[in-house]
N, C-alpha and C positions, 0 to 999 in steps of 0.2 A: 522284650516285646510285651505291650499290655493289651490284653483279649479283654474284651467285654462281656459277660453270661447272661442271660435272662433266665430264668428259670422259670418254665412254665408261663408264660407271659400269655391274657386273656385277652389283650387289643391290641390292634394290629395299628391300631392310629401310637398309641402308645410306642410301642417298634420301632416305628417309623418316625417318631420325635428323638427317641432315643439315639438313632441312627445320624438324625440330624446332629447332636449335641456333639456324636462322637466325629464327625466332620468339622465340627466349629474348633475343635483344639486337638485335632490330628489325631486321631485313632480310627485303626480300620476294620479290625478284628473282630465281628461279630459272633456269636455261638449262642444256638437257641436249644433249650434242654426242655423236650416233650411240649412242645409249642401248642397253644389251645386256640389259636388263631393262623389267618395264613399272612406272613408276614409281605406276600409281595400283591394285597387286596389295593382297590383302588383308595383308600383312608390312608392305608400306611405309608404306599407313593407319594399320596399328597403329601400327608406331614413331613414326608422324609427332604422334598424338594429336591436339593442338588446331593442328596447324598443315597438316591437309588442304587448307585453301584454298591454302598456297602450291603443294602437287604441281595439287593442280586448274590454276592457272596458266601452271604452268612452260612455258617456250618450249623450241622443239625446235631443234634444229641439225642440218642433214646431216654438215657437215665443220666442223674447228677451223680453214681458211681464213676459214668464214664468220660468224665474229665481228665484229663492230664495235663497238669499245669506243675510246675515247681515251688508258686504261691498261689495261695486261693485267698482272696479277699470280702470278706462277706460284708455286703451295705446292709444295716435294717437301723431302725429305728425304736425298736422291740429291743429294750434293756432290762437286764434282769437286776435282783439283788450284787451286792459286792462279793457273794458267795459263787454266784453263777458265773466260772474262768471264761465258760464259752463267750458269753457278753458282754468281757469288760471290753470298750472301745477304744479307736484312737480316731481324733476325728479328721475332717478330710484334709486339715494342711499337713498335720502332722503322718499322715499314710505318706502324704507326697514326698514328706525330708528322707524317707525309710525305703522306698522304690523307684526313686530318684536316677532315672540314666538307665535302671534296668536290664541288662541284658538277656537275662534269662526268661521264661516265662512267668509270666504273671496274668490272671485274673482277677478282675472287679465282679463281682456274685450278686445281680440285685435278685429279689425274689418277687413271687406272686403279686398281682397288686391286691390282690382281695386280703391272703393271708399271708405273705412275706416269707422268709424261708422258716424253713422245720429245725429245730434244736439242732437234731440228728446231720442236718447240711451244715447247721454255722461250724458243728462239732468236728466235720471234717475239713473244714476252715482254717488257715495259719493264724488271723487275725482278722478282727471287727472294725469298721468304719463305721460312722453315726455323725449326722450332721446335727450341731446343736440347734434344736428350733422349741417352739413354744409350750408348755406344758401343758396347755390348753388343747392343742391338737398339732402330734409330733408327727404326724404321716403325711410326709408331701408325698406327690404326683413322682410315680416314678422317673419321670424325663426328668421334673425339675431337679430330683436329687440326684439322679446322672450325671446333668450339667454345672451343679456343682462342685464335684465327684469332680469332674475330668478338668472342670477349670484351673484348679488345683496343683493337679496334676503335669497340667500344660505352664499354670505360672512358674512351678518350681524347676522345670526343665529347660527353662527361661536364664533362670537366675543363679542355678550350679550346673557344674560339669564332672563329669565323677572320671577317677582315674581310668584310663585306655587296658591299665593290665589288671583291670577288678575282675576275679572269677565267682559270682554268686555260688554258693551251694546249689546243688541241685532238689530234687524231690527223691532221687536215691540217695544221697548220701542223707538229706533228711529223717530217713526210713531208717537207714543203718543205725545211727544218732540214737532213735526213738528203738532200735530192737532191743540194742544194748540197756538203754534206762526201763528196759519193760522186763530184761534179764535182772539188773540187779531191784528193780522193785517185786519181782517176785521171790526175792530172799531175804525181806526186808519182812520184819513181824508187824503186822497192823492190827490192830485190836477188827476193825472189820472192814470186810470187801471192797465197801463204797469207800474207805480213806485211800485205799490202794489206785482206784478208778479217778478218785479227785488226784491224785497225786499225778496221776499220766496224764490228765487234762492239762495241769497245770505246767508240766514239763513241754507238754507237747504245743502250747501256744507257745510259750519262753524261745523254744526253739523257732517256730514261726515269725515272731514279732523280733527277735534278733536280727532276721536277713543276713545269718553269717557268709563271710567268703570261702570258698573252698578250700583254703588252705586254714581257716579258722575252726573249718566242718572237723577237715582230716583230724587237727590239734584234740578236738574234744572225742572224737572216736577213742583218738589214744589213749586220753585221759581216762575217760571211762571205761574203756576195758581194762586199763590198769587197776585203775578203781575194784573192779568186779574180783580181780584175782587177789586181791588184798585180806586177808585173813583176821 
């Protein structure tokens, strides 16, 4: 199932366009994280049209801690150097070949419209989406890059069908995955702190952007803790 997130979202017309997009190519899932608007205002109904029932719906969030999803997909447009893991992208067709049929949970992350999300949110992130646009001026209108987003989405769910017995990994074995590589990068000699801290960013997207299956997850738990006890 794909959840859609707003974080922090300032318009409620905004919302409510957004709401719309996610009706045009089947998504129902809304989650608003510390809302700075009301999303069921008379602006937001309007834009939203025929897809009031999903604001009617929407789940509320106090904090972007308190998410729980299995994948967390951050949209910005805010790309860093080739050094920054957190922001290397994949853009929206290719998100769609990767969660494709989906069974498990998944969220789409857009952020702020003023300032978009925070390092510290994409970081908690599996992986980035970025729509390639103009270098002149990269920041569309959050609807429009929504509808992008989800057209995507809907075309590639269109055009494959993914096996009946695919078990995605979950966000626990995720975790287990990431305890173990954070076990043996602490016994690993780095000249200093920040290579150890790049090193887990960089494990910890890999593992994200993979979308392993559960029995893939289990495969590399084994590996790795075998790995660990290796002398």
């Amino acid at each position: 199932m794909i959840s859609v997130v707003l974080v922090e979202p300032e318009s409620s017309g905004n919302v409510g366009a957004v709401a719309r997009a996610m009706r045009n190519f089947g998504l129902e899932r809304l989650v608003l994280v510390n809302p700075k608007c009301d999303h069921l205002d008379l602006d937001a109904v309007s834009r939203a049209r025929h897809a009031v029932s999903i604001l009617k719906k929407a789940v509320a969030a106090s904090r972007f801690s308190d998410l729980n999803f299995d994948t967390l997909v951050a949209a910005t447009s805010a790309l860093g150097a080739s050094s920054n893991v957190a922001r290397v992208p994949l853009s929206p067709e290719q998100l769609a070949g990767k969660i494709h049929g989906a069974s498990h949970n998944v969220a789409i992350v857009f952020g702020r419209e003023s300032t978009g999300l925070r390092n510290s949110e994409i970081l908690k992130c599996d992986f980035v989406v970025t729509i390639p646009s103009s270098v002149r001026y990269r920041a569309l209108n959050i609807s429009h890059a929504a509808a992008i987003v989800f057209y995507e989405l809907f075309k590639h769910s269109r055009m494959r069908k993914i096996a009946s017995g695919y078990a995605p990994a979950t966000l626990k074995e995720k975790a287990v995955i990431m305890a173990v590589i954070d076990s043996l990068l602490e016994r690993m000699p780095f000249h200093f702190d920040s290579q150890r801290i790049t090193q887990r960013k960089i494990w910890q997207r890999v593992i994200g952007k993979a979308m392993l299956s559960r029995r893939e997850a289990f495969a590399v738990i084994g590996f790795l803790r075998k790995a660990s006890k290796l002398r």
